[in-house]
VMD Tcl script that builds the backbone (N, CA, C; Angstrom):
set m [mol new atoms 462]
animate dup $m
set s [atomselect $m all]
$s set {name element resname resid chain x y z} {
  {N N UNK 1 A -1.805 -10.763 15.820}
  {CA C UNK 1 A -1.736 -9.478 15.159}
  {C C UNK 1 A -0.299 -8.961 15.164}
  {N N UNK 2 A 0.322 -8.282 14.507}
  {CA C UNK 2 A 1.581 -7.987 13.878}
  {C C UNK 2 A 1.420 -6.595 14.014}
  {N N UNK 3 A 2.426 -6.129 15.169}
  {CA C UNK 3 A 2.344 -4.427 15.472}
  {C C UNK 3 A 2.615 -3.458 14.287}
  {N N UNK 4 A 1.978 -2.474 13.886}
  {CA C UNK 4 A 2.331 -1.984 13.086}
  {C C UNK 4 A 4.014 -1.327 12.678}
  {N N UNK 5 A 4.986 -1.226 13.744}
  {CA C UNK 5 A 5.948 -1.187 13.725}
  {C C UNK 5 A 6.809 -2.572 13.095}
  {N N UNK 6 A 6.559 -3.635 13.027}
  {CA C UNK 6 A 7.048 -4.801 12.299}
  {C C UNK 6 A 6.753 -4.489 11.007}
  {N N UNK 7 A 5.562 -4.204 10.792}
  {CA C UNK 7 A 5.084 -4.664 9.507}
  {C C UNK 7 A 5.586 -2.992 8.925}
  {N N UNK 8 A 5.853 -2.092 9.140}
  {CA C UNK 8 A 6.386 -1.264 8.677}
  {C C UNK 8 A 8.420 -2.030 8.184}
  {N N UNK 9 A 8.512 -2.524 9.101}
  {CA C UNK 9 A 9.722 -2.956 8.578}
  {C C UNK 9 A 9.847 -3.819 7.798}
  {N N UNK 10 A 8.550 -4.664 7.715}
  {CA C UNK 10 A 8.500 -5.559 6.243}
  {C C UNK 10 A 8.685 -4.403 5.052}
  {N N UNK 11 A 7.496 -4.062 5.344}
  {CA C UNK 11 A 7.854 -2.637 3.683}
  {C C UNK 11 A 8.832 -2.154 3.815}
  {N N UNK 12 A 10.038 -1.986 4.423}
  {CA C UNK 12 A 11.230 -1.215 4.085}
  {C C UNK 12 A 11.924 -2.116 3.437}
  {N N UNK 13 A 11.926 -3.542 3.686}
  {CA C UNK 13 A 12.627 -4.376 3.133}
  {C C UNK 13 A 12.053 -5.090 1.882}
  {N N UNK 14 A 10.862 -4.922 1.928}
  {CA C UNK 14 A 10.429 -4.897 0.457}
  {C C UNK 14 A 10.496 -4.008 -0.848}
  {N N UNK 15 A 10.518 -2.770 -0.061}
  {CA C UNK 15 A 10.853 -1.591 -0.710}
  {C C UNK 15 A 12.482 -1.781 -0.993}
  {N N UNK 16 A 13.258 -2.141 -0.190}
  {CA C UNK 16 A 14.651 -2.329 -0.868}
  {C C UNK 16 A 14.946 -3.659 -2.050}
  {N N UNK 17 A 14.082 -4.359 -1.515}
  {CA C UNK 17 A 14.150 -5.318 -2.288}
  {C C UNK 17 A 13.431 -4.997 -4.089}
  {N N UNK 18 A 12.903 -4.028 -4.036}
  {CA C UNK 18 A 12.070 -3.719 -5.209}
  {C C UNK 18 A 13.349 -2.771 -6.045}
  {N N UNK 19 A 13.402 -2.123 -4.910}
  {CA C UNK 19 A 15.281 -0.932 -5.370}
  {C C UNK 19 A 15.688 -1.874 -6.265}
  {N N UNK 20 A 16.387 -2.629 -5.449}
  {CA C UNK 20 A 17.370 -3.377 -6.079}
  {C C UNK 20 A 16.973 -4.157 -6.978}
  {N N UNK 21 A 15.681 -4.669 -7.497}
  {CA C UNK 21 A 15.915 -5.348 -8.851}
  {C C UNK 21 A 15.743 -4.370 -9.626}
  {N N UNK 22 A 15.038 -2.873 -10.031}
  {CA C UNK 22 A 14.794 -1.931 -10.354}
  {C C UNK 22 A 15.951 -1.952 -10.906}
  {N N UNK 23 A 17.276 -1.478 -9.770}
  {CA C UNK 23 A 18.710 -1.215 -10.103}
  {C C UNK 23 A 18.926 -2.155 -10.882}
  {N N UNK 24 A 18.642 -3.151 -10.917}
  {CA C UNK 24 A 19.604 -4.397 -11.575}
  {C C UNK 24 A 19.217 -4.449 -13.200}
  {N N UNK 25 A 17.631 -4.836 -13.313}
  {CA C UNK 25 A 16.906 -5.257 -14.013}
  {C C UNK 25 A 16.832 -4.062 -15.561}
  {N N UNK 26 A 16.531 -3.060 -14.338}
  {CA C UNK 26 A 16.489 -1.743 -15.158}
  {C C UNK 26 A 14.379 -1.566 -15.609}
  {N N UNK 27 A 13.739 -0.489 -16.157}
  {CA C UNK 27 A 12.593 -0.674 -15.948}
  {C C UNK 27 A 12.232 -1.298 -17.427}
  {N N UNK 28 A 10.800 -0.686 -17.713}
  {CA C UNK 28 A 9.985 -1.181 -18.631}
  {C C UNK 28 A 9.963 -2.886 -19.366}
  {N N UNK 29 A 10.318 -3.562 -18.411}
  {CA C UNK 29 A 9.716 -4.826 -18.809}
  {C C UNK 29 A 8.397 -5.408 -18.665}
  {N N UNK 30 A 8.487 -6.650 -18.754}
  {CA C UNK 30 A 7.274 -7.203 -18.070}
  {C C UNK 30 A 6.766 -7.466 -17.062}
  {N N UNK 31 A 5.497 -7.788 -16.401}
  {CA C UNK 31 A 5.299 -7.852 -15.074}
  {C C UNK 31 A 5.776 -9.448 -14.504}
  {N N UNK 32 A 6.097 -10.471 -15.254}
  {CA C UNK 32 A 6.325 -11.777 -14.971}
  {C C UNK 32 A 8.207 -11.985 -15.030}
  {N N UNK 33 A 8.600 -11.029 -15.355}
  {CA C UNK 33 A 10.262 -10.714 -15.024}
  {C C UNK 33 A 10.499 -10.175 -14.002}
  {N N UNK 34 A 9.787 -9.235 -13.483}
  {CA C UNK 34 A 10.088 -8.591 -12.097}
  {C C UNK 34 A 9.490 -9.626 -10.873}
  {N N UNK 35 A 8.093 -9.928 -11.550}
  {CA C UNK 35 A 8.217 -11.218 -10.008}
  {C C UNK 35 A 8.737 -12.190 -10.001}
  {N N UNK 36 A 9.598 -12.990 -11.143}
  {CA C UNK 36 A 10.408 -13.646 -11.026}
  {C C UNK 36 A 11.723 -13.427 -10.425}
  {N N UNK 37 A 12.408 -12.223 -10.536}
  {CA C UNK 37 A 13.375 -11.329 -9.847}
  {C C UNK 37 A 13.181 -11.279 -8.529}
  {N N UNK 38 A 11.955 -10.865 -7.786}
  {CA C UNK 38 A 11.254 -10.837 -6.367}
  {C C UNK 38 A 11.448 -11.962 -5.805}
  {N N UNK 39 A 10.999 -12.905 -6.905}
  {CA C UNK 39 A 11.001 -14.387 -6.202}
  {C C UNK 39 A 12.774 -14.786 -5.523}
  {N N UNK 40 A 13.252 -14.339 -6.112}
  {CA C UNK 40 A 15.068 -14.538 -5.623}
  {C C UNK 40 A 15.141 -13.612 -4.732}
  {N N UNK 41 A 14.948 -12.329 -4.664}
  {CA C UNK 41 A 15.178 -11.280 -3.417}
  {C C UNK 41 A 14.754 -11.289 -2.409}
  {N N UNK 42 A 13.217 -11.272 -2.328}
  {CA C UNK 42 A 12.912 -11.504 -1.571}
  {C C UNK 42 A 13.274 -12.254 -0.202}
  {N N UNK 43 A 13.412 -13.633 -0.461}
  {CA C UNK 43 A 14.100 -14.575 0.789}
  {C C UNK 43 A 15.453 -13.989 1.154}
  {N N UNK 44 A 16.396 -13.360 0.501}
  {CA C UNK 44 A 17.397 -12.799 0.342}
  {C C UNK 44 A 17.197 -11.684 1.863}
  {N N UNK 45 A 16.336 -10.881 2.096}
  {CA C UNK 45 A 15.937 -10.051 2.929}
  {C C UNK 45 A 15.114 -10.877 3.780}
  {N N UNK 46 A 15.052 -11.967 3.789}
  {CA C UNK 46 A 14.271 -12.614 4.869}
  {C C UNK 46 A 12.830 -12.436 5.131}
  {N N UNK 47 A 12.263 -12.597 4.046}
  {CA C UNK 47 A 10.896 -12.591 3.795}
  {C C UNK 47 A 10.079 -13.774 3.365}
  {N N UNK 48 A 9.126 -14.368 4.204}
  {CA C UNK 48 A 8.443 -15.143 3.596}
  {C C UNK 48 A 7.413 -14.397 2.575}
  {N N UNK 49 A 6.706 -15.110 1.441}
  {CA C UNK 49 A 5.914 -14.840 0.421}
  {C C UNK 49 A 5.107 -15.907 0.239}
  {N N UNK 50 A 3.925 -15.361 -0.520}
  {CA C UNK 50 A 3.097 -16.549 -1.595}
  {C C UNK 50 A 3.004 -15.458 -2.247}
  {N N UNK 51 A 3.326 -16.128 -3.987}
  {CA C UNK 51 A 3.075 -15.482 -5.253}
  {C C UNK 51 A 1.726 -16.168 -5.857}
  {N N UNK 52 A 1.015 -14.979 -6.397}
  {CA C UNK 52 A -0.534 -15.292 -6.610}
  {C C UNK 52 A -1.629 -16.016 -6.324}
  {N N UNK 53 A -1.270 -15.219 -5.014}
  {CA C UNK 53 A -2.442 -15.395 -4.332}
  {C C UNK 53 A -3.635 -14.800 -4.778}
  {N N UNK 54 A -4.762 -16.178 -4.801}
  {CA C UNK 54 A -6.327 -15.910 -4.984}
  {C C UNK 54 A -6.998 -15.711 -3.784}
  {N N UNK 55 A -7.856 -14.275 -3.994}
  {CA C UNK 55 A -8.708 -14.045 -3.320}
  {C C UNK 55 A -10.056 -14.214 -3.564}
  {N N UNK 56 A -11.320 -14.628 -2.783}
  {CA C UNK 56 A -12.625 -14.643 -3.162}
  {C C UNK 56 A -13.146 -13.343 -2.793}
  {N N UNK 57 A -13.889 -13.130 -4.248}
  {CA C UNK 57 A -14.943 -11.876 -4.190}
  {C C UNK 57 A -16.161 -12.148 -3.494}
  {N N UNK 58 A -16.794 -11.668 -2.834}
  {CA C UNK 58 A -17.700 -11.953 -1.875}
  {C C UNK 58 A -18.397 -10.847 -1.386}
  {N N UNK 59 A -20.296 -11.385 -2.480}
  {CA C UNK 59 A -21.093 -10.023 -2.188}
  {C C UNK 59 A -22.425 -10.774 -1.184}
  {N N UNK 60 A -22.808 -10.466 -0.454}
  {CA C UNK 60 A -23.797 -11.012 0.387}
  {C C UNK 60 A -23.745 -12.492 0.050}
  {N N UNK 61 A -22.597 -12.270 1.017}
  {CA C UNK 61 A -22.518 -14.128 1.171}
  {C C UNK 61 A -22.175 -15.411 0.415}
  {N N UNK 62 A -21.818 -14.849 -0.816}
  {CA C UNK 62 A -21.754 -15.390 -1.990}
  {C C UNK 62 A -20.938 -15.132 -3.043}
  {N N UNK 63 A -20.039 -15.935 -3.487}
  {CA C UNK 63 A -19.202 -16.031 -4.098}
  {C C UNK 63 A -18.763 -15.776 -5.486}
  {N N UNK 64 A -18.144 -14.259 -6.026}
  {CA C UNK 64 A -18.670 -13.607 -7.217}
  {C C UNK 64 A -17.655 -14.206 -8.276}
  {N N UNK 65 A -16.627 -14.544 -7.689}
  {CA C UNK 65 A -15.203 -14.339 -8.506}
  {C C UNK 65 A -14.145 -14.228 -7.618}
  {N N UNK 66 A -12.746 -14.149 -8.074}
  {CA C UNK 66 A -11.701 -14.273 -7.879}
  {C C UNK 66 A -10.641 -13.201 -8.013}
  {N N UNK 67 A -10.077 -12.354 -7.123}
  {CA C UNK 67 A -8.895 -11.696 -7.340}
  {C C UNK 67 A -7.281 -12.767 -6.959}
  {N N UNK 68 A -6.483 -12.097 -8.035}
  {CA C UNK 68 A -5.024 -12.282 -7.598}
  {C C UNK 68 A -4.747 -11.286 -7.483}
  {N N UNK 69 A -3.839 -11.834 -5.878}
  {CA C UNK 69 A -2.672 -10.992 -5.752}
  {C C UNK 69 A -1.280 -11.258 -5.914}
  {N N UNK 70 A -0.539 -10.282 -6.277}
  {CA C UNK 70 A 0.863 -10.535 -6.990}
  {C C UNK 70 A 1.531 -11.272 -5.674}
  {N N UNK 71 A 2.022 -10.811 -4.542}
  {CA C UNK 71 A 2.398 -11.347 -3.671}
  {C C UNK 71 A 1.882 -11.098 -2.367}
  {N N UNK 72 A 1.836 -12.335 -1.275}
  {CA C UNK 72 A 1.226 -11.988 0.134}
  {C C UNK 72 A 2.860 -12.074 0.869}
  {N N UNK 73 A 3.731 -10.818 1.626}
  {CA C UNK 73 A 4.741 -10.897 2.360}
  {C C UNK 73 A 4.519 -10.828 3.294}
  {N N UNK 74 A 4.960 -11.980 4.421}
  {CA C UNK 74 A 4.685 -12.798 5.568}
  {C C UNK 74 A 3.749 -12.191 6.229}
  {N N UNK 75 A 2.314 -13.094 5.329}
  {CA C UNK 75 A 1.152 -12.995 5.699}
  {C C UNK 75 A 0.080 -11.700 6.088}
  {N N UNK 76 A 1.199 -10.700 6.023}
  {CA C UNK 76 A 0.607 -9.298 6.359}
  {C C UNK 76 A 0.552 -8.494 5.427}
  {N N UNK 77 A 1.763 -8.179 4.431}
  {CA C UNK 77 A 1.602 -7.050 4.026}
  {C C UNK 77 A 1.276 -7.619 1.842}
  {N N UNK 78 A 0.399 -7.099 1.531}
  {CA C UNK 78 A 0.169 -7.011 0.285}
  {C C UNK 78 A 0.842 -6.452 -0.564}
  {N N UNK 79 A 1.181 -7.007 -2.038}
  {CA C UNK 79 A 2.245 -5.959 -3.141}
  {C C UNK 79 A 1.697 -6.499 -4.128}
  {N N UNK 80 A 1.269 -5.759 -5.168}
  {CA C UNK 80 A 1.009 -5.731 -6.105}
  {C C UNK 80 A 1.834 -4.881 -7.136}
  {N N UNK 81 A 2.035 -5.393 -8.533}
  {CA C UNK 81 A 2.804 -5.332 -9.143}
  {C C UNK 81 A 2.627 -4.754 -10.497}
  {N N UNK 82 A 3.340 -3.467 -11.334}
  {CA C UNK 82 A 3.043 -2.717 -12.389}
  {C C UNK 82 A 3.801 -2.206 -12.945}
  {N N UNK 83 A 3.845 -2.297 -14.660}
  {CA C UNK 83 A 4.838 -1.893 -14.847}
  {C C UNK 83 A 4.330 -0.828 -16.473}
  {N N UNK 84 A 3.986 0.201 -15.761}
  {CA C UNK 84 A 3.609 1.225 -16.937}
  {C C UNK 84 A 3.696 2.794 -16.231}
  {N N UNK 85 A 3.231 3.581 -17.349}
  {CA C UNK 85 A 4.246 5.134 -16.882}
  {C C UNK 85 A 4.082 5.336 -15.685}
  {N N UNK 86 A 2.361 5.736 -15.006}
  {CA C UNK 86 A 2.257 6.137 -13.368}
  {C C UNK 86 A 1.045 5.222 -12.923}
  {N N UNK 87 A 1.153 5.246 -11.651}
  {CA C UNK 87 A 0.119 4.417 -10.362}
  {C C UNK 87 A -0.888 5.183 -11.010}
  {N N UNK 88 A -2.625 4.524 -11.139}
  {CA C UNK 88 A -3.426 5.532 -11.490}
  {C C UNK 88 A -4.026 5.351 -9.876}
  {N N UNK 89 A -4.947 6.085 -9.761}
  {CA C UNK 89 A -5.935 5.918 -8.545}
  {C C UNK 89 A -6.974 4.920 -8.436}
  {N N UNK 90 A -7.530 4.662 -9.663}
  {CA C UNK 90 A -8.291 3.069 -9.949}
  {C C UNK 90 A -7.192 1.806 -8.888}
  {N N UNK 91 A -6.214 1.736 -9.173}
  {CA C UNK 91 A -5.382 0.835 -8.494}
  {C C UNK 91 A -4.930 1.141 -7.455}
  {N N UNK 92 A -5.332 2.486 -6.794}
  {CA C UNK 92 A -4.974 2.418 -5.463}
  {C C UNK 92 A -6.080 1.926 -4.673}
  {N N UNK 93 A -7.004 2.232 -5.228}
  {CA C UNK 93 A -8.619 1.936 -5.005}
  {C C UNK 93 A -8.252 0.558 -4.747}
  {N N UNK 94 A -8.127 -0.516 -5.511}
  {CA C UNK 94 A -8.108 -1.960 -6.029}
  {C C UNK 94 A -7.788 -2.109 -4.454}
  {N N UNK 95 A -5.970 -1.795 -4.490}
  {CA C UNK 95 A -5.719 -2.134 -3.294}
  {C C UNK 95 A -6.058 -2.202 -1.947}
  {N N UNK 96 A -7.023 -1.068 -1.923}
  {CA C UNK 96 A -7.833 -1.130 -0.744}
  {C C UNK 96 A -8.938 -1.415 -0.353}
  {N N UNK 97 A -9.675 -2.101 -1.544}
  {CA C UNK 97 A -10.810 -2.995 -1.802}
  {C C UNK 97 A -9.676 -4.668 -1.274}
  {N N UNK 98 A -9.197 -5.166 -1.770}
  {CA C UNK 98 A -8.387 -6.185 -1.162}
  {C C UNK 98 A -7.854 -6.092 0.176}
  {N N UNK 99 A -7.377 -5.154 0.669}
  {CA C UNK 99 A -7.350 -5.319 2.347}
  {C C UNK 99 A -8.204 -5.196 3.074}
  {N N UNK 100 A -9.793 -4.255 2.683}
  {CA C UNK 100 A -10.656 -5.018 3.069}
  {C C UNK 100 A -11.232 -6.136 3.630}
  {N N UNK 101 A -11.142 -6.887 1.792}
  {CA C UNK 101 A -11.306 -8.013 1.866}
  {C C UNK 101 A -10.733 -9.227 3.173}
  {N N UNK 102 A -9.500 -9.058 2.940}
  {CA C UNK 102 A -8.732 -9.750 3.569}
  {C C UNK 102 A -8.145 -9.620 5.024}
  {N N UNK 103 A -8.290 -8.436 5.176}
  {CA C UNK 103 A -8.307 -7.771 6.655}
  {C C UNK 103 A -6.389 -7.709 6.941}
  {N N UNK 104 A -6.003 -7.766 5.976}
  {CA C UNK 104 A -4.568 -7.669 6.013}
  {C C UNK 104 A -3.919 -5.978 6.383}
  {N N UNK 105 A -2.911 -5.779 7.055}
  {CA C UNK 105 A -2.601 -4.003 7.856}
  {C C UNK 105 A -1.863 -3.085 6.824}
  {N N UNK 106 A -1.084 -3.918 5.225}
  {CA C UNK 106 A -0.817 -2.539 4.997}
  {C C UNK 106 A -0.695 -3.789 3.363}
  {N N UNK 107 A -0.740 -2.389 2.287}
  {CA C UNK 107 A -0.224 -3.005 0.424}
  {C C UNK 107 A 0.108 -2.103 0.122}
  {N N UNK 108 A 1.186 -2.747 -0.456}
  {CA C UNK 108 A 2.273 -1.843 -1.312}
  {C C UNK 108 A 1.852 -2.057 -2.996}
  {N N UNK 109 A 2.477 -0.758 -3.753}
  {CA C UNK 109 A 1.850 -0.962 -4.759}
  {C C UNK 109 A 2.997 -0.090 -5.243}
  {N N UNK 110 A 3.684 -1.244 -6.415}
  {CA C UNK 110 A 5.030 -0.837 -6.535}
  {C C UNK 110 A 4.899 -1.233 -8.551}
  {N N UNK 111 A 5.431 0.280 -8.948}
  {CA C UNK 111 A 5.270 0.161 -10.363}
  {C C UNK 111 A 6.742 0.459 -11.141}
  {N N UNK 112 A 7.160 -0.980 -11.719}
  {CA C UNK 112 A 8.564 -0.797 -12.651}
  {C C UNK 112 A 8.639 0.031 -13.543}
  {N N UNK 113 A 7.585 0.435 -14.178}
  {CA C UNK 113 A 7.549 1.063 -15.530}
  {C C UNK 113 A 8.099 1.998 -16.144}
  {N N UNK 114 A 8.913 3.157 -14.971}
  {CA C UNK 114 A 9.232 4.490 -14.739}
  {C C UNK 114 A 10.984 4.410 -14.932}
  {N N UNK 115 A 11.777 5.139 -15.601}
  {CA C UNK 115 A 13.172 5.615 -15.076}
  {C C UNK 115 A 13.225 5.189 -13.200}
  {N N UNK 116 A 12.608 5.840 -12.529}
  {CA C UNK 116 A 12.864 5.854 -11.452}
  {C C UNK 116 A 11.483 4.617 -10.623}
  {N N UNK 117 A 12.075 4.090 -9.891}
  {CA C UNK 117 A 10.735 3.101 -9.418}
  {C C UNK 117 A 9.954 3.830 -8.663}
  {N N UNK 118 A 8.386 3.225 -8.489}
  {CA C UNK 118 A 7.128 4.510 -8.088}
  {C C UNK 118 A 6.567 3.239 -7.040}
  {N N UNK 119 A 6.104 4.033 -6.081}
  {CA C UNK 119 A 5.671 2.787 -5.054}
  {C C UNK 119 A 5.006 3.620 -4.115}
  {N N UNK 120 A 3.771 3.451 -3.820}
  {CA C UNK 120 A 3.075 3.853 -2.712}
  {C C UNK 120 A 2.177 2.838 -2.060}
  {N N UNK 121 A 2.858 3.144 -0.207}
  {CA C UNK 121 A 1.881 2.379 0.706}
  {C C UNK 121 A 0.529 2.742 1.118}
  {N N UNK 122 A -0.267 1.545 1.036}
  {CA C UNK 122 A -1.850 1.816 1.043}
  {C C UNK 122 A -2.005 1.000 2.292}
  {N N UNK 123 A -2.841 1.739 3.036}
  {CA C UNK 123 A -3.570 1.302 4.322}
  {C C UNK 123 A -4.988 2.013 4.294}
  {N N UNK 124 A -5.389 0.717 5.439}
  {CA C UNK 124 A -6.855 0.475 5.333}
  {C C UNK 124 A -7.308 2.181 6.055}
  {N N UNK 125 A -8.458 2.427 5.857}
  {CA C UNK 125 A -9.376 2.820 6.990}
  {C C UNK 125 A -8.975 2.802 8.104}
  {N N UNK 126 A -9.247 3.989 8.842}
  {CA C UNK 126 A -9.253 3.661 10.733}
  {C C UNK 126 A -10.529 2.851 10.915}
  {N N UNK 127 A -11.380 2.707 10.057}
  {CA C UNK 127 A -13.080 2.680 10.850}
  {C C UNK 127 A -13.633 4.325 11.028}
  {N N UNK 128 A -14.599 4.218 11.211}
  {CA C UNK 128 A -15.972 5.364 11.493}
  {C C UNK 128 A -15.462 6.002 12.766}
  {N N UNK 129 A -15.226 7.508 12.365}
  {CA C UNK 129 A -14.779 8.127 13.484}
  {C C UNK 129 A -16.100 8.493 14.427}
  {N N UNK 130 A -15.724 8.356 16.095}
  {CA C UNK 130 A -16.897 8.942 17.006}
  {C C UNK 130 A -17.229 10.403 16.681}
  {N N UNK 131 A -18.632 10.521 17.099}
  {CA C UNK 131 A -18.917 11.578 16.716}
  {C C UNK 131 A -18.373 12.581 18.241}
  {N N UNK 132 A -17.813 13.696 17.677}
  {CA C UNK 132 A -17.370 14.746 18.963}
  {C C UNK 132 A -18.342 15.094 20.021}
  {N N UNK 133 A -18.362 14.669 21.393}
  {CA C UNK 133 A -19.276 15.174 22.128}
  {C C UNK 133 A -19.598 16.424 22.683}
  {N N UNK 134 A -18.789 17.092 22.300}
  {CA C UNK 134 A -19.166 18.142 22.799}
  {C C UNK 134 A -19.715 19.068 21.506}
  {N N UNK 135 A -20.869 19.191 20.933}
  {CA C UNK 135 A -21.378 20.354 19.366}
  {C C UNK 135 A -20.474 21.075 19.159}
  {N N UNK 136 A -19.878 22.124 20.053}
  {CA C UNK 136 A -19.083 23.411 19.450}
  {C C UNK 136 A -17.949 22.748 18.416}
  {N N UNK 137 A -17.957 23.981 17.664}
  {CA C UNK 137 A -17.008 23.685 16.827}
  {C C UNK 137 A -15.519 24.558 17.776}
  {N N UNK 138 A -14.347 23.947 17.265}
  {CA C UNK 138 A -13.358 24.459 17.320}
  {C C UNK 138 A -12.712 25.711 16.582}
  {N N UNK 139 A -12.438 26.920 17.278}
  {CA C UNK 139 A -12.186 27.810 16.549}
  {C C UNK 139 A -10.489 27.611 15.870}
  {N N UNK 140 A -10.582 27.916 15.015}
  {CA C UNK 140 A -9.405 27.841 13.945}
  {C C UNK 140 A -8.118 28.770 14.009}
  {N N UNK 141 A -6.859 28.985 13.737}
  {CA C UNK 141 A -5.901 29.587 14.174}
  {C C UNK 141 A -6.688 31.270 13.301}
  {N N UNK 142 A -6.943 31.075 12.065}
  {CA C UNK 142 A -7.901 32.150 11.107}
  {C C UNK 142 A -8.493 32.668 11.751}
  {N N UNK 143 A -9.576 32.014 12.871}
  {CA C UNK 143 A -10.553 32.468 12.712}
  {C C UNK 143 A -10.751 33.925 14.310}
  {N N UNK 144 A -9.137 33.444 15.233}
  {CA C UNK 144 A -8.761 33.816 16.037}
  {C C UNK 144 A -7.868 35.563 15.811}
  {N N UNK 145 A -7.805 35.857 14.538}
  {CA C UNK 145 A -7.439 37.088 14.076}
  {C C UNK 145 A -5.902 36.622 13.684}
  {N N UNK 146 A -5.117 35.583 14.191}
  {CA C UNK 146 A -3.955 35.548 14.385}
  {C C UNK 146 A -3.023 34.301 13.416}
  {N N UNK 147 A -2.082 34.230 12.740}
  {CA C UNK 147 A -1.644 33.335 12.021}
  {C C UNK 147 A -1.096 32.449 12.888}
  {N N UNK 148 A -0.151 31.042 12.785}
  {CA C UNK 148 A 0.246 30.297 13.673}
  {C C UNK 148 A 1.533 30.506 13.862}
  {N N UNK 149 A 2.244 31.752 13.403}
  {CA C UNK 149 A 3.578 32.432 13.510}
  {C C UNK 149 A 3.461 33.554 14.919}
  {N N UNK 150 A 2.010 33.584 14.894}
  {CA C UNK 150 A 1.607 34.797 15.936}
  {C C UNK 150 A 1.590 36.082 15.121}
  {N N UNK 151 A 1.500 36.254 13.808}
  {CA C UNK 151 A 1.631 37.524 13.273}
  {C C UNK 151 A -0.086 37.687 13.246}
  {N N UNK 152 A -0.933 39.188 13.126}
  {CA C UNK 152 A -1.428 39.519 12.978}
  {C C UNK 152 A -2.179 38.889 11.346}
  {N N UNK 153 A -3.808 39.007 11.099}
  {CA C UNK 153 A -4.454 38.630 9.689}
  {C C UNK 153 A -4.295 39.650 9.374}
  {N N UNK 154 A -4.031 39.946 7.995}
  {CA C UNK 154 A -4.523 41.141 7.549}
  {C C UNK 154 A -5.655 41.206 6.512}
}
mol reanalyze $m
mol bondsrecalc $m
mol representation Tube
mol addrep $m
């Protein structure tokens, strides 16, 4: 397992590495120019990769179909690749249906399409939080008459 402090430093260096072809490349191309671009940077920052990687869909046990992913960076962190106006939420979704899958700790989801490059990190779930043992609820800074400045509600 790969502390989350490493694998945070993979995404910084992926994230620079995305900068910089951004900078170079400039946006609105295609999606098979920028991972060709990746494919050179990448190692450049000292990253291992596999580019399109297949994943199996898998519903009770059984084998539905096939996702790709744009790239697996050293073995942990997921990136997927886009190049149109904004990230929708369908694809943030995607991404976290695939780490699921794969049980991988963090995907990046990095879109050329923009003047400025757009990229947000997606992580899994904690899991099912315990339920609080003790019933009472916690009273609230509101609900105490008092703001969290200490000034009086009015």
């Amino acid at each position: 397992m790969t502390p989350l402090k490493e694998v945070n430093d993979i995404v910084y260096r992926i994230v620079g590495s995305c900068m910089e072809v951004h900078k170079t490349i400039g946006p609105g191309l295609g999606i098979d120019i920028y991972k060709k671009a990746l494919e050179i940077e990448l190692p450049t920052r000292e990253l291992e990769f596999k580019m399109d990687k297949t994943i199996d869909v898998v519903f009770k046990e059984k084998v539905l179909g096939k996702l790709t992913v744009d790239f697996l960076v050293n073995d942990t962190v997921i990136m997927m690749l886009k190049a149109q106006e904004e990230l929708k939420d369908f694809e943030i979704q995607q991404v976290l249906r695939i780490l699921q899958m794969t049980g991988n700790k963090m995907g990046i989801l990095v879109n050329f399409g923009n003047v400025k490059i757009q990229y947000k990190r997606v992580l899994p779930s904690r899991g099912p939080k315990e339920p609080r043992k003790d019933h009472s609820r916690m009273i609230g800074y509101r609900e105490m008459g008092r703001t969290r400045e200490d000034n009086p509600v009015i």
